[in-house]
N, C-alpha and C positions, 0 to 999 in steps of 0.2 A: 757801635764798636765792631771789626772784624773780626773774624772767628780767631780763633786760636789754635796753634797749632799741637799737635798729638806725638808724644812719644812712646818707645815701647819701656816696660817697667815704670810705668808711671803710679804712684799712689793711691788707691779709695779715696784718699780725699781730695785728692790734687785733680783726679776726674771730677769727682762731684763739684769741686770750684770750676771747670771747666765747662761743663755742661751750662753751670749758672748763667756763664757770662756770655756762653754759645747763643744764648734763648734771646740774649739782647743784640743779636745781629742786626747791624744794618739792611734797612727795609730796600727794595729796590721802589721806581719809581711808580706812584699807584696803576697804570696805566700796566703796567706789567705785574701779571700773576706766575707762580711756581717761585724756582729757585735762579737768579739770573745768577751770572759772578764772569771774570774775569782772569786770565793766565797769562803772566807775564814774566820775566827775566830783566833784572836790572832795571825796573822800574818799563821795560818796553814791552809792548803786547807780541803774544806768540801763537801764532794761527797752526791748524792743523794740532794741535795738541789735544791727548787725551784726557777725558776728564771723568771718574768713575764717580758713583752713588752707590754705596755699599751697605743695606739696613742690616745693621748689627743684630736685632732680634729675628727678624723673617730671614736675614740670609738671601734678600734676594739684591739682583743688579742692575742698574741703568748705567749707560753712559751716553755721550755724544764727544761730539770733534770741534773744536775752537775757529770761529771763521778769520777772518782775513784782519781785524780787529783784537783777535784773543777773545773774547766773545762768546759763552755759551750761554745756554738754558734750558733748564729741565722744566714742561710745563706743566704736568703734572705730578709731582712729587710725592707719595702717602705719609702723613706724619708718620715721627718715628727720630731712631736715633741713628748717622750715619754717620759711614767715614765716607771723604770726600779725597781724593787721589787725580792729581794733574801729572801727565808724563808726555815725554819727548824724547823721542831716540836722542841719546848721547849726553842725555840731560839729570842730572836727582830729580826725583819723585816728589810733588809736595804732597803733604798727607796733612789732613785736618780734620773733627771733629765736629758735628753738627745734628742739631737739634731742628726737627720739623714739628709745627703745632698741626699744621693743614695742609691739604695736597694744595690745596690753590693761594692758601698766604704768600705775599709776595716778599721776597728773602735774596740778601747781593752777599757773594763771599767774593777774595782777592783771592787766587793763588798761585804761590811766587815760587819758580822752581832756579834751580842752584846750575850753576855751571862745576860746580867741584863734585868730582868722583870719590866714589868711598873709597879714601886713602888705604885703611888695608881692610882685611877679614872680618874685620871686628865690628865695623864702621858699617860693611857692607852687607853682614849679617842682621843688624840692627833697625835698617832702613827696611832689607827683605822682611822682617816678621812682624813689621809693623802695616803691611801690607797684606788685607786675606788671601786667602789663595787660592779664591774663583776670581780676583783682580790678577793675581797674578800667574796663571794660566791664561790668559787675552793677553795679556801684557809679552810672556816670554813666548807663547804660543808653542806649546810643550810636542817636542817629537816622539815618535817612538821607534824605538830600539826593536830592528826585524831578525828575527833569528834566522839560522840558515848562514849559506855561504854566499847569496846573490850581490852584486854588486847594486849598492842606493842608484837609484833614477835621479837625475834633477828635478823633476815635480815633484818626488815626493823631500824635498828638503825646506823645509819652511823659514821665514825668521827667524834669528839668535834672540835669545831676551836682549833686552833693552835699559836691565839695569846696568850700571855701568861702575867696571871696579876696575882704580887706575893701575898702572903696570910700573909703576916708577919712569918710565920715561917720555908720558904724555902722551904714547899711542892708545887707539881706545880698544881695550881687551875684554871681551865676553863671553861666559863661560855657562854652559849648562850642560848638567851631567842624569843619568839615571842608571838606578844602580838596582837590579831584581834574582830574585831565585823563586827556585823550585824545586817539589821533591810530590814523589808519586807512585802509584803501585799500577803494573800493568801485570794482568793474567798471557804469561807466554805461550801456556797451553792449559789446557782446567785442571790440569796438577800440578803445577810451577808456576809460580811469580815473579818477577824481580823489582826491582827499587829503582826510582828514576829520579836522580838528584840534577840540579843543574843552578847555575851562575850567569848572566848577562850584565855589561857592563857599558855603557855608551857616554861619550864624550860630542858635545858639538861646543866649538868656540867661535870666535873673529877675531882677529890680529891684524888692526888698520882696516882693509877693504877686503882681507882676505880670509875665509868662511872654511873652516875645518871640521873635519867629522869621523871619530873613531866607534867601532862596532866589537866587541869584542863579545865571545859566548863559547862558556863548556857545557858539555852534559854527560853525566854517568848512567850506564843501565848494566846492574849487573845485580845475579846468585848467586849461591852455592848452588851446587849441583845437588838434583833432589833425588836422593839416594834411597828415599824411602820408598820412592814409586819406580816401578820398570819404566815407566814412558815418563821419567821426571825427565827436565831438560832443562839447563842450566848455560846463563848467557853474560858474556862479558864485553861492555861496549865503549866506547870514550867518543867523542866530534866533541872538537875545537872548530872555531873560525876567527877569524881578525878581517877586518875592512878598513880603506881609509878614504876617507874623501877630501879633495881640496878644490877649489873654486877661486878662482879671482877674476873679478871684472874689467869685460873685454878683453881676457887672456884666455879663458875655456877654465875647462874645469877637469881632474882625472880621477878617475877610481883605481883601487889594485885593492883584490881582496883573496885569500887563501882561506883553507878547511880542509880537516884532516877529520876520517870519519873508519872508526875499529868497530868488528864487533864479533865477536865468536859464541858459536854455540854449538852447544855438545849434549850429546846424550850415553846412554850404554854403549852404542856400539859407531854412534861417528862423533868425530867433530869439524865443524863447517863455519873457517874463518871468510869475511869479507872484509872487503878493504875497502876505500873511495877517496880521492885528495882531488885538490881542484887548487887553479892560479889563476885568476883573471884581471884583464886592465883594459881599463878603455882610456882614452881621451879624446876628448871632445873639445874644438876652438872656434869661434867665427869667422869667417872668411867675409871682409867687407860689410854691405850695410845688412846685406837680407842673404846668405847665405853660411853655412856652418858646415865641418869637416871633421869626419873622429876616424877612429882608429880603434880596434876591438882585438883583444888574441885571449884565449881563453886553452887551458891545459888541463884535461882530464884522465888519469887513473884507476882504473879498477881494477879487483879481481872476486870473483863470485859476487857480483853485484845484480846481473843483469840476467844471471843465466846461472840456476842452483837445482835447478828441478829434474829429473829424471824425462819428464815433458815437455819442457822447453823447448822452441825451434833448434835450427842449428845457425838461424841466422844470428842469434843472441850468442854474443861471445863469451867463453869462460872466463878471461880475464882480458882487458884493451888500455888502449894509452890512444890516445884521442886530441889534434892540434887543431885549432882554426884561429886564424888571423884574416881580420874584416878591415877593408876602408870605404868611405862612403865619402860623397858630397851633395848637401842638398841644397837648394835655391829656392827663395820665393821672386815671383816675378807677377809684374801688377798685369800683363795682360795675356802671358800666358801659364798661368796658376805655380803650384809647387811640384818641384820636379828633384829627382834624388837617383845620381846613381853609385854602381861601386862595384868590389869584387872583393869574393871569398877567397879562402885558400884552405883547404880541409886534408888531413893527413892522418892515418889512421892504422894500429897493427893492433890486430887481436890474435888471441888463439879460442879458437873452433873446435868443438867437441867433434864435428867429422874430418877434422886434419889430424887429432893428437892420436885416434887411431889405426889411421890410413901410414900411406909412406913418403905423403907429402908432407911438407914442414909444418908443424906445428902454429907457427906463425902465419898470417897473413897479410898484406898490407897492401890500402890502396890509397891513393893521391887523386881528389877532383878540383877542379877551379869551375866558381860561382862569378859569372856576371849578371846582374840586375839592375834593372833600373822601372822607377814606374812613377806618376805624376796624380797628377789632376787638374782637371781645367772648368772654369767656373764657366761654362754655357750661357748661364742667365742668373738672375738672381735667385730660382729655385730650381734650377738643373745643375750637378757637379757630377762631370765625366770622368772619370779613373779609366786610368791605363796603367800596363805593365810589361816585362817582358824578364822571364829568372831563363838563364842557358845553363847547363850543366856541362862539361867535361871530364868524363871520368875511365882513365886506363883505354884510350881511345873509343869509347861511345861518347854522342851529343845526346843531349836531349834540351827540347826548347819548349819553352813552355809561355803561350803568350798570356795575359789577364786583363782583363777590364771589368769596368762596374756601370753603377748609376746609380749618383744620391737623388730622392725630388725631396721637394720642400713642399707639400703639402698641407698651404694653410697656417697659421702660425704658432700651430702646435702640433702638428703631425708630419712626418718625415720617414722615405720608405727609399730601403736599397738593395741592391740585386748587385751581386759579384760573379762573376764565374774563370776560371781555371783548368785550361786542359794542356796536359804533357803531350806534344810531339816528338817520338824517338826516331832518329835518322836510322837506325838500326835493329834487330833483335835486341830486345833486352837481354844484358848481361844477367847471372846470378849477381845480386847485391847484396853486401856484409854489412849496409851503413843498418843503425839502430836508431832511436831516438826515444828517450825516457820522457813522460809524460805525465803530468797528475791531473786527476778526476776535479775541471773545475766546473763542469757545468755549460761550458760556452766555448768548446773547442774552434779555433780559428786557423783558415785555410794557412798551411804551412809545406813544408819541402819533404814529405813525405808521401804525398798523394799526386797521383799520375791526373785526377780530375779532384776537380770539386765546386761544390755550387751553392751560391748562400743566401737568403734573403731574411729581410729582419723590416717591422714595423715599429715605430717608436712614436712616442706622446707624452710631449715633457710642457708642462708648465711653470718649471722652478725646479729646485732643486728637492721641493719637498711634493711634488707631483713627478711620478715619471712611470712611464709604461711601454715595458719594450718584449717585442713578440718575435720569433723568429724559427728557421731551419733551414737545416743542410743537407747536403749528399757531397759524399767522399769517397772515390776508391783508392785504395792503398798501394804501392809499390816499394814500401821501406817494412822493416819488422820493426812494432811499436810496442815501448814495454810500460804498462799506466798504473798508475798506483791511487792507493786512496789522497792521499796526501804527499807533504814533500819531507817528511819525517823518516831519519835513517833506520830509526833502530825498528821501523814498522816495513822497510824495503821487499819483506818477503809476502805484503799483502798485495794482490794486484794480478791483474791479466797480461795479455797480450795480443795484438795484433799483427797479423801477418800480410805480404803480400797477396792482392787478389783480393781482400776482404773488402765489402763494400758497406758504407754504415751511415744510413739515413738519421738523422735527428733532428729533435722540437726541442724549444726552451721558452723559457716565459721569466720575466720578472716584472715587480712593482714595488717603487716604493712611494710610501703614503706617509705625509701628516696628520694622521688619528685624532690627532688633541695639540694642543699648545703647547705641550710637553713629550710627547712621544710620538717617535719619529719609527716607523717599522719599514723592513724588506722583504716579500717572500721569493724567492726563484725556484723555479722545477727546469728540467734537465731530462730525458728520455732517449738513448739511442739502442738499436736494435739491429744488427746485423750481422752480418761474414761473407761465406764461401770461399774460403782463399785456402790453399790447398800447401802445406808443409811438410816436409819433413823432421821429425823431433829428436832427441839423442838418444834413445830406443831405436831409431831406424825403420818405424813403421812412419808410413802418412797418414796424415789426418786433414777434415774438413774442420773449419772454425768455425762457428757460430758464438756469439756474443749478446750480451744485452746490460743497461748500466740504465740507472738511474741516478739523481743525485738532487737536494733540493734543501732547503733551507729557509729558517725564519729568524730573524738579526731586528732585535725591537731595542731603540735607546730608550731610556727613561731622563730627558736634559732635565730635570728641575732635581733628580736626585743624584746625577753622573752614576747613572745604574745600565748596566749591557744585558742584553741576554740573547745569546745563539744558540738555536736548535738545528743539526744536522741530520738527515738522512742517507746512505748510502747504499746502493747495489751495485753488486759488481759479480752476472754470472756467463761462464762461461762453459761450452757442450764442446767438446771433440769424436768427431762420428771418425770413427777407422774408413780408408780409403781401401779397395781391395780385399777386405777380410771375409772368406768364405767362414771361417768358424763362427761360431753364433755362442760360445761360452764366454768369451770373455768379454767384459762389461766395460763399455767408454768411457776414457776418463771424466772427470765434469769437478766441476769448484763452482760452489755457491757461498760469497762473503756478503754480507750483513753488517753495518755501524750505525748506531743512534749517537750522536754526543751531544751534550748539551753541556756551556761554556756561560760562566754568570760572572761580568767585572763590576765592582764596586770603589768609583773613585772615595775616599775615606775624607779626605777633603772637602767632598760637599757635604760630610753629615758631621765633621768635628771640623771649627776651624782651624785648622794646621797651619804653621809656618811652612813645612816642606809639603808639596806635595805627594803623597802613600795614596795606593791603589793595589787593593787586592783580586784575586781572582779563583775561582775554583770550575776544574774539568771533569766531567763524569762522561762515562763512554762503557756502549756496551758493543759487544761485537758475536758473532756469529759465524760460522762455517770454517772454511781449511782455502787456504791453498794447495799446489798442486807440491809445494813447497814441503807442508806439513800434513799429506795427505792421509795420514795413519789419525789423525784428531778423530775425535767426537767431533762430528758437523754439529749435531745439536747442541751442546753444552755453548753456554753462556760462560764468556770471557770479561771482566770487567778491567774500566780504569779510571785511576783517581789522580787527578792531578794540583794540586795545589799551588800557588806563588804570589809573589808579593814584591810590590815594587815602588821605591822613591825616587823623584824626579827633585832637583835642587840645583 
């Protein structure tokens, strides 16, 4: 007799008859051991179909893929009690019920899956919960929801689940949502705290062929003002964002996303509003068989974002509004490799702490146009040649700046590449206003900021669970660069900067290792060390930069419990030696920051079997020293913070 099929709310006893008759499965044929069986539709075989093994008591998984027949088999199977789960994009789920005495008893189930969709809510919630849900995370293959204002990448957009709920009018509609919060205490100074609540909300669906995806996130950080201390300091903040993405096949796909980011803070005797808003869109279409064409325009807003400090350059604006609009086209081509060119368009007015002074306008504004283009061409089958060439035009100066590389293949696990980068100006350099904000990730990459730069990196991959990648650079600077620990608003006032002239050698290292069959770990370290670049600040004295950052990190999964755990480290110190100064009283600025955090997610799902997916998380973080920002702190006092949230996917 064939197994029987399984519902959800089914009775103690109507299981226990079930199990009884499970046990009497038809045998497959003696020549075959494990579990053989079969997946079909209206009586016809269905290849390619999923088919899970779900042991109800251990909680653990098998599956495999139906061949060209409908055709599987698990060879060896551990007794036990199992649901058994057949599925096919666009197709109902079969779910059945099974009984194993032996890994190697030989055992045939049928399973027959539906062409009718869950007609409504009801149907289709019934079918989900009767599915666990480590089946079904493989099955919907679960996203996550990025906080922030950045616009989703295509890679990182996965498949829509695959359960299928009909739309009343026979197109096939699929819907996956996640829905999380938070709420947390950050030390703003070691006498003031405030409270960090927050909301994320994300939607991916498909409508026929066409693949949608909304991002939605608030967060609050605010006090009262702490009255009871002189140096209490009291902050009030709000960032929203919204995103949207749409996709359809062989038409491109476009993004347009917006973020609105307040935040004020006050003490006795100031108060210091920041602002931040952004509007970005791209679209992106294929052009023919092997080439693709986007389109980029991105709109940035600030005021006291970038430049708050009494030390600050003066190339850091007090307040800007910021345009750039990108098109590109790139090509692959079988015999002379991938080639990609385009042109920017960048526009830009600030106002400037040494114009609001002065008698000149307040305002400033300059206009450059970016042409680029750069390739690579497959030499052999372990030589790939990179080329480049970015030109600059800005307020009549050029600057040209040509690049190349060289990947080798070294053997078939080891791979070494060398890039380099130098800016040619047809002219004296101008005084330059452009900025560029930047966070501390550990593996800064040659970008339009630097007049040179030089990189090489050594890598050794054997999968995905072996990889080892060693590298370092040199960079000298010709833009003012403002880096922060992270890309978190209401933390904007933690963080350095670099200036034109500074020069910053750096080493990095990462590994990631399979430890065990279950745990899968990362470590990376990060070290750079330099300056001498020589500014002006909004005091009006000059100064020499010197620099140093460190940054490093250990990211260990636990798969067999859906357990995360990240450990952070961060430095970030910066020296300012006075340019010129015969007096010897007064003491060089300097900022010394310090962050430990450590981040633990526990999917909830692998330890209770839930219908929806629940995933919680908790953030600890300690911090150390001042900015130049809040230089009146205790450097030494210990800042703490707690973050908590909790999130379902359904």
């Amino acid at each position: 007799m064939g197994s029987l099929p399984i519902f959800p709310h089914r009775s103690a006893t109507a299981i226990f008859a079930t199990l009884t008759l499970l046990a009497l499965a038809r045998p497959a044929s003696a020549e075959t051991l494990g579990l053989e069986g079969r997946v079909v539709l209206n009586q016809s075989p269905v290849s390619e179909a999923r088919v899970y093994a779900y042991q109800l008591v251990e909680k653990s998984l098998h599956k495999v893929l139906t061949d060209g027949s409908g055709k599987f088999l698990f060879e060896a199977l551990p007794a036990g009690i199992y649901k058994l789960i057949a599925h096919k994009a666009g197709l109902q789920p079969a779910i059945q019920l099974l009984q194993r005495d032996a890994a190697d008893a030989p055992q045939f189930v049928e399973l027959e899956l539906s062409e009718e969709a869950a007609a409504d809510l009801t149907d289709f919630w019934s079918v989900r919960s009767a599915i666990p849900s480590d089946v079904l995370r493989d099955i919907t293959a679960p996203f996550e929801i990025a906080g922030g204002a950045g616009a989703p990448s295509p890679s990182d957009t996965p498949e829509l689940a695959n359960l299928v709920l009909g739309d009343g009018s026979g197109a096939d509609s699929r819907l996956l949502a996640e829905v999380s919060a938070l709420s947390g205490v950050h030390d703003v100074t070691p006498n003031a705290s405030a409270r960090l609540t927050g909301a994320n909300v994300g939607l991916k669906g498909k409508v026929g062929a066409v693949k949608l995806t909304m991002q939605g996130d608030f967060q609050s950080f605010q006090n009262e003002l702490a009255a009871q201390s002189s140096s209490g300091v009291g902050v009030d903040g709000q960032t929203h964002s919204l995103s949207f993405n749409v996709q359809t096949p062989g038409q491109g796909d476009f993004d347009i996303s917006s973020s609105s980011n307040k935040l004020t803070m006050m003490d006795d005797t100031y108060t210091t509003p920041v602002e931040a808003s952004q509007l970005f869109f791209r679209w992106n279409r294929p052009v023919g068989e092997s080439g693709t064409t986007s389109v980029k325009a991105s709109l940035i807003e600030e005021s006291g974002l970038y430049n708050r400090a009494w030390i600050d350059p003066l190339g850091l604006p007090v307040a800007s509004r910021t345009l750039r609009v990108e098109g590109d086209y790139a090509r692959k081509f079988e015999s002379l490799g991938d080639l990609r060119a385009g042109l920017r368009y960048r526009e830009s007015s600030g106002a400037y702490a040494r114009r609001l002074s002065g008698t000149d306008s307040a305002l400033l504004a300059t206009q450059s146009l970016d042409a680029f283009g750069d390739g690579g061409w497959q030499a052999s089958s372990k030589v790939l040649v990179q080329y480049g060439l970015f030109t600059t035009m800005t307020d009549g100066s050029i600057a040209i700046t040509p690049r190349g590389g060289v990947v080798l293949q070294m053997g078939p696990l080891w791979q070494t590449s060398l890039t380099a980068a130098h800016r040619v100006v047809s002219q004296d350099d101008l005084v330059s206003d452009d900025f560029l904000p930047v966070v501390l990730d550990g593996t800064m990459t040659c970008g339009e900021t630097e007049s040179a730069c030089y990189q090489m990196s050594v890598m050794r991959s054997s999968g995905v669970d072996s990889q080892l990648a060693l590298g370092a650079s040199y960079r000298e600077l010709d833009e003012t660069v403002r880096m922060y620990f992270n890309g978190n608003f209401f933390e904007s006032s933690e963080g350095i900067f670099l200036v034109p002239g500074d020069r910053l050698p750096q080493v990095h290292a990462s590994l990631r290792q399979r430890i065990s069959p279950g745990i899968v770990t990362k470590v990376s370290a990060s070290v750079a060390e330099g300056g001498g670049g020589v500014f002006q600040s909004v005091n009006r004295r000059y100064y020499e930069n010197q620099v140093s950052m460190i940054s490093s990190g250990i990211d260990a999964t636990f798969e067999r419990t859906s357990t995360g755990v990240y450990l952070t480290y961060q430095l970030l110190d910066q020296q300012l030696a006075a340019v010129g100064r015969t007096s010897s009283s007064l003491v060089d600025p300097a900022t010394d920051m310090q962050r430990l955090d450590l981040v633990v997610s526990q999917n909830l799902s692998a330890v209770w079997d839930l219908a929806q997916d629940w995933a919680v998380h908790v953030g600890m973080g300690l911090a150390r020293g001042a900015s130049f920002f809040h230089s009146d702190v205790d450097t030494e006092a210990i800042q703490r913070r707690v973050v908590t949230g909790v999130a379902v996917r359904f």
